[in-house]
C-alpha positions as CSV (number, residue, x, y, z in Angstrom):
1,X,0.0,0.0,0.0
2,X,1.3,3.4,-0.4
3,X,0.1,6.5,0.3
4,X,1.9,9.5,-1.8
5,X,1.5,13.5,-2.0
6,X,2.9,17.2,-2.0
7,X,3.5,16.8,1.7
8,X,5.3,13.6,1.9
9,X,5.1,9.6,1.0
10,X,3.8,7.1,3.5
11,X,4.1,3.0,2.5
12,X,3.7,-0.1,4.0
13,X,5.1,-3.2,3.0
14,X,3.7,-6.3,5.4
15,X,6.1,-9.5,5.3
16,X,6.6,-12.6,7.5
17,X,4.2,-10.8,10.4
18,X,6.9,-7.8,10.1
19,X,5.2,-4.7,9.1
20,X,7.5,-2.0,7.5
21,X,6.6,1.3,7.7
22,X,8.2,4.2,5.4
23,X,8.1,7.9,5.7
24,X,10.0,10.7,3.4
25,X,10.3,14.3,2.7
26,X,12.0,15.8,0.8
27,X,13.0,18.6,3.2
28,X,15.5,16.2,5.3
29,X,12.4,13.8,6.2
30,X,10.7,16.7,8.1
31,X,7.0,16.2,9.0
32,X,3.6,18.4,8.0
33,X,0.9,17.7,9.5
34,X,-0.9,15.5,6.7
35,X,2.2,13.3,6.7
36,X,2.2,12.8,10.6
37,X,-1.7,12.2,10.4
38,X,-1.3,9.4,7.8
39,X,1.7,7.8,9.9
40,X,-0.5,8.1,13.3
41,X,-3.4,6.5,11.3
42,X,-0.8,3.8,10.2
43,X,0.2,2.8,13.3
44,X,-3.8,2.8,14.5
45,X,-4.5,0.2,11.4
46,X,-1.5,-2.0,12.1
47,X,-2.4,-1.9,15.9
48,X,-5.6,-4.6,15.1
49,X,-3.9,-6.3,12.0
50,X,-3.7,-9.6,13.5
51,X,-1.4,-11.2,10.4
52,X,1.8,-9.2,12.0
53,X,3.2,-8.7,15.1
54,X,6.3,-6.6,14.6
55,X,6.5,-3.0,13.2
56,X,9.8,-1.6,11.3
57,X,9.8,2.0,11.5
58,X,12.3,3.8,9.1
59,X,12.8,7.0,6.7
60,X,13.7,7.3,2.7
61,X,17.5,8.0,1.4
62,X,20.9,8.3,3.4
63,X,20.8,11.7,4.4
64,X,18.9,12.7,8.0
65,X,16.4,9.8,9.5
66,X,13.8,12.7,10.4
67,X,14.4,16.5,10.8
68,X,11.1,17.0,12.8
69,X,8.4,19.8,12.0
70,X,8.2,21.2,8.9
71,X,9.7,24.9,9.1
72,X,7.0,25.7,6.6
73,X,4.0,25.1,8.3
74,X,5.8,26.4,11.4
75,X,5.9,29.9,10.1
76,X,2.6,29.7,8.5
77,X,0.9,29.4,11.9
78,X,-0.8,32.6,12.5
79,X,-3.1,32.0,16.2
80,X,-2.7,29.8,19.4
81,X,-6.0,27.3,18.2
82,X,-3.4,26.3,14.4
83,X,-0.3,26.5,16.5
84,X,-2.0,23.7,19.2
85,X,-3.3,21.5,16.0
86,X,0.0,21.0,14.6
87,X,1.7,20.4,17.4
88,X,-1.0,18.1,18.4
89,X,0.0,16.0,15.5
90,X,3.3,15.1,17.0
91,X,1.0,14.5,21.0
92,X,-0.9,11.9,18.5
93,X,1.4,10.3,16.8
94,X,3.6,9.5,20.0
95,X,0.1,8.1,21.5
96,X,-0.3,5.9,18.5
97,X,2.8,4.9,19.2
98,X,2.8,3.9,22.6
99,X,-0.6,2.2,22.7
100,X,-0.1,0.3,19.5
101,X,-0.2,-3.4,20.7
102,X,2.3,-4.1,18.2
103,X,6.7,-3.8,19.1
104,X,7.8,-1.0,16.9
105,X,11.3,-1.1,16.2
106,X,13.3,1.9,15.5
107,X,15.6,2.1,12.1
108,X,17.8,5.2,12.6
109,X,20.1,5.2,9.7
110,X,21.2,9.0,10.5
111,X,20.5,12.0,12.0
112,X,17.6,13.0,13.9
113,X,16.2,16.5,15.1
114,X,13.4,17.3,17.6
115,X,9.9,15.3,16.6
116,X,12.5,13.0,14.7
117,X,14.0,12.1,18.3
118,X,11.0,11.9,19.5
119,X,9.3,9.5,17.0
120,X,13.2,6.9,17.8
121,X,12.4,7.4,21.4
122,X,8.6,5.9,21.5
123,X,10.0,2.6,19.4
124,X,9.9,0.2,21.6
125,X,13.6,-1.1,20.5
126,X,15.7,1.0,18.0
127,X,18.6,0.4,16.4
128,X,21.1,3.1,14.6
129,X,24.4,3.5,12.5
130,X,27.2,5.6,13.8
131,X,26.2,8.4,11.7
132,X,22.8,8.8,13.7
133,X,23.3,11.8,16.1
134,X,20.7,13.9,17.8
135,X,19.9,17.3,18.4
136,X,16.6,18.8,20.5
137,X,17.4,22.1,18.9
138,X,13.7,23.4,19.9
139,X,14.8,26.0,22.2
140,X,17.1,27.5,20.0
141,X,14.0,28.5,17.7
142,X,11.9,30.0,20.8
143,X,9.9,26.8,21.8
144,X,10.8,24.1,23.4
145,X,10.3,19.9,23.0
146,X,7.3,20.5,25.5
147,X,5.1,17.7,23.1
148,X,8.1,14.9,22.7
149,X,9.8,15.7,26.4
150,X,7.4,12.4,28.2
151,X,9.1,10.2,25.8
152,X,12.2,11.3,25.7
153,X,12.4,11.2,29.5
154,X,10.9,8.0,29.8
155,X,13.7,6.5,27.4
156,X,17.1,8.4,28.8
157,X,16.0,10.1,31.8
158,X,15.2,13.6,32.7
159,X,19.1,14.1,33.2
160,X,20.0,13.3,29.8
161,X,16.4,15.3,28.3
162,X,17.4,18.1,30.4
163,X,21.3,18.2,28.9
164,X,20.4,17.8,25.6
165,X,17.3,20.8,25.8
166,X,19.3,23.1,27.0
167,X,22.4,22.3,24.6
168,X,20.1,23.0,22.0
169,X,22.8,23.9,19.2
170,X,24.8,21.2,20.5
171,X,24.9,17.3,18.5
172,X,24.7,14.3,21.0
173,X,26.8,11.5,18.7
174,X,25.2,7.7,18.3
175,X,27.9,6.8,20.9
176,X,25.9,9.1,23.6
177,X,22.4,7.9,22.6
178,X,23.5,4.4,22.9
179,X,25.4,5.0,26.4
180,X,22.1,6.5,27.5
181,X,19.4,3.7,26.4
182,X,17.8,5.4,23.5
183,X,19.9,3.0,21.1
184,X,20.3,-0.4,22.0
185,X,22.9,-0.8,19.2
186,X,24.8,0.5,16.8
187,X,26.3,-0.1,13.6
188,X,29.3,1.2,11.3
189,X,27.2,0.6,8.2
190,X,23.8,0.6,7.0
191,X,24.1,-2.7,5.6
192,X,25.2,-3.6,9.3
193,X,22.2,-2.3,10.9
194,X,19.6,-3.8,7.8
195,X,21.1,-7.1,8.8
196,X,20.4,-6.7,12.2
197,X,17.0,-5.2,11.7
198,X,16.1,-8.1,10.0
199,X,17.7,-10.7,12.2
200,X,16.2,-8.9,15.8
201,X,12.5,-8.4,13.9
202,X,12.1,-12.2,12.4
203,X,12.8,-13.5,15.9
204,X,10.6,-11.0,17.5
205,X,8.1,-12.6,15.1
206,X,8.6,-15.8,15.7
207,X,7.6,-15.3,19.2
208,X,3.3,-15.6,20.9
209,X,2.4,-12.6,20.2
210,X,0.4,-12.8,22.6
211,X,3.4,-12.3,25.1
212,X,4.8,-9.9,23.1
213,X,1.3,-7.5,22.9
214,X,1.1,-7.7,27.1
215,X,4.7,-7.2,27.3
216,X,4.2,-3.8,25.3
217,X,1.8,-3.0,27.8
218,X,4.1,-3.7,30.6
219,X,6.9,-1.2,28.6
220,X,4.5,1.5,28.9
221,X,2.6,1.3,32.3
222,X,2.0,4.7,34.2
223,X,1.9,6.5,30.8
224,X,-1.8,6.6,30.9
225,X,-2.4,10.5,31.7
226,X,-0.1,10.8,28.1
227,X,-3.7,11.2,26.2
228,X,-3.9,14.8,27.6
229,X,-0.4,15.4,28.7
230,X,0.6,15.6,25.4
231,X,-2.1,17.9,23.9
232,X,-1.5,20.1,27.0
233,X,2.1,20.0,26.1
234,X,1.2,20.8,22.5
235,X,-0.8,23.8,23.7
236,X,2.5,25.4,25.1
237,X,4.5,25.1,21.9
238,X,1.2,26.4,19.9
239,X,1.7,29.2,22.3
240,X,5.2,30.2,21.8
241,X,5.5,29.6,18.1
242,X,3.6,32.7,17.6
243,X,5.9,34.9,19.0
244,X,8.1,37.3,17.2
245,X,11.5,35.7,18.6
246,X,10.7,32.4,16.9
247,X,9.0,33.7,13.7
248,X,12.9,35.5,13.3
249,X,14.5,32.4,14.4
250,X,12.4,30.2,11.9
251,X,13.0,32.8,8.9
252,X,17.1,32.4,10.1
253,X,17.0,28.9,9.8
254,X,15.0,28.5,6.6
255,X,18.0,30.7,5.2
């Protein structure tokens, strides 16, 4: 299946009960908010598939594995109620996430920014190459990872959130990220980490999913309030994106 327009591609290829999920943008893999709708509703339809029981998550070409929020719609928010609905897309998406009964497993072949961190730290395993650093460079732009911050906490602890938020210009390596739990491995080359993809999600497979679906539960007990945590979050950065310092810092980074 494959779902393709202006704002990004979406396709889902299902083998061997491993459903692989890919997203791309041509603006560094970046997300509007049609794009993260179709990937929330993705997640939603693969959640009650009952011929898989794996997900692969992953993003087109070599360059960055996701750049987060598109800069575009960013700057063509114009009131609090548009800023909230985009940012809500992000709250959703990391929902879908997290109460999809399926294990999603991270592909990161390279660099992620903001939602991008966000969407490798709800898998419920993720794998990386080298080349896969991270950056929550929200604050640096005005706002901050208010929508992401639950998930990112949850996976390297509020220590490690709090360093990289306030280090906002600053690139955490793949070496960091794995020392910190978000990776649990990584790999000098791509075709490294496909092999191992393929090798961790066909046993994952091969297991009941039946223990696998209440183990996913058991990853992401106490995260129940997250259904209006997150929109609340996504209220705050609605907030601040309207104001003049980021509108300047958007237009400086778009240069």
């Amino acid at each position: 299946m494959s779902l393709e327009s202006l704002n990004g591609t979406l396709s889902t290829t299902i083998e061997n009960k491993i459903a692989t999920i890919t997203f791309g943008h041509p603006a560094s893999n970046s997300f509007p908010r049609e794009l993260l709708d179709k990937l929330t509703a993705e997640f939603k339809k693969l959640s009650v598939e009952n011929s898989i029981s794996v997900i692969v998550i992953q993003s087109e070409g070599t360059g960055a594995f996701c750049a987060g929020a598109s800069f575009e719609e960013l700057l063509a928010v114009t009131n609090q109620v548009e800023g909230t609905a985009f940012f809500s897309g992000f709250a959703n998406l990391v929902n879908a996430m997290r109460t999809c009964s399926k294990l999603i497993i991270g592909r990161i072949h390279g660099k992620a920014v903001g939602g991008g961190v966000g969407i490798a730290c709800a898998c419920d395993y993720t794998l990386a190459t080298r080349d896969a650093s991270i950056k929550l460079s929200e604050l640096a732009i005005g706002i901050g990872p208010f929508v992401i911050e639950p998930a990112v906490s949850r996976k390297i602890g509020k220590t490690a959130m709090s360093e990289m938020t306030l280090a906002a210009q600053e690139w955490k390596s793949a070496d960091w990220a794995f020392a910190k739990g978000l990776y649990a491995n990584t790999f000098e080359t791509v075709q490294e980490l496909d092999l191992a993809i393929t090798d961790f999600s066909r046993k994952l497979s091969s297991y009941n999913p039946e223990a696998l679906t209440e183990m996913k539960k058991v990853f992401w007990e106490g995260t129940e309030n997250w259904d209006t945590l997150l929109i609340d979050r996504a209220a705050i950065s609605g907030k601040l994106v309207l104001s003049d310092f980021t509108k300047n810092a958007l237009l400086q980074f778009k240069k």
